[in-house]
C-alpha positions, 0 to 999 in steps of 0.5 A, a space after each residue: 740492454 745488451 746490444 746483442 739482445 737488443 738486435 736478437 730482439 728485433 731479429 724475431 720481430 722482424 721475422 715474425 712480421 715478415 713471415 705472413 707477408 710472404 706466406 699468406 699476402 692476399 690474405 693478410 691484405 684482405 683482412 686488413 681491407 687491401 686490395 690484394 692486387 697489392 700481393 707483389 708489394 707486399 710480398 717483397 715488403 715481407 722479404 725485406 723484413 725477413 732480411 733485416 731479421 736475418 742481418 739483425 741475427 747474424 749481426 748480433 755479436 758485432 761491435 763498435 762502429 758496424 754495431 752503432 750502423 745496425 743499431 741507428 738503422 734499426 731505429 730510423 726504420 721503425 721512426 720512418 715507417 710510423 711516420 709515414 704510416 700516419 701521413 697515409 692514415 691522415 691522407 686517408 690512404 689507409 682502410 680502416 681495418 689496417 687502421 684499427 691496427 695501429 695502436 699495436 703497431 705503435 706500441 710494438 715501434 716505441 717498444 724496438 725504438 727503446 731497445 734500441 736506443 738501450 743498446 745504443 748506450 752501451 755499444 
């Protein structure tokens, strides 16, 4: 896979997941049975995912070394927040409606883990 369509590729995922963190917190938070006394942390988390969308877009086009950096960056974020997102399942931290969301947001990590790591074989 091209890098740059990998990294335009979790440019849009990474928007699209941002955006109701920002727009609409205590909604999501509720929905997903959180306290929406979260929607400070949420709504920051939503920012930074937005800024990670925007360095992947305006990344898209680099090469070699700063290249590899977006690329490993990406994978261990997707690694790391799966990880961690299991432990708070395993801890119970996690309400059970956030939890039935799980599979999808496994299967959307593994898929941007993969394309990733594509783009990391040819950059």
């Amino acid at each position: 896979m091209r890098p740059s369509l990998a990294l335009s590729i979790g440019a849009a995922i990474n928007i699209l997941i941002g955006l109701p963190l920002v727009l609409a917190p205590a909604q999501l938070l509720s929905s997903l049975g959180f306290a929406t006394s979260a929607e400070v942390q949420a709504r920051d988390a939503g920012v930074a995912v937005i800024g990670l969308g925007i360095i992947n877009w305006l990344a898209r086009d680099a090469v070699g070394t700063p290249l590899r950096g977006l690329l490993w960056g990406n994978i261990f974020i997707r690694v790391a927040a799966m990880g961690v997102n299991y432990w708070e399942l395993a801890a119970g931290l996690m309400p059970s409606a956030a939890a039935s969301l799980f599979p999808i947001l496994t299967a959307i990590n593994i898929a941007l883990i993969v394309v990733f790591a594509l783009a990391l074989r040819r950059a």
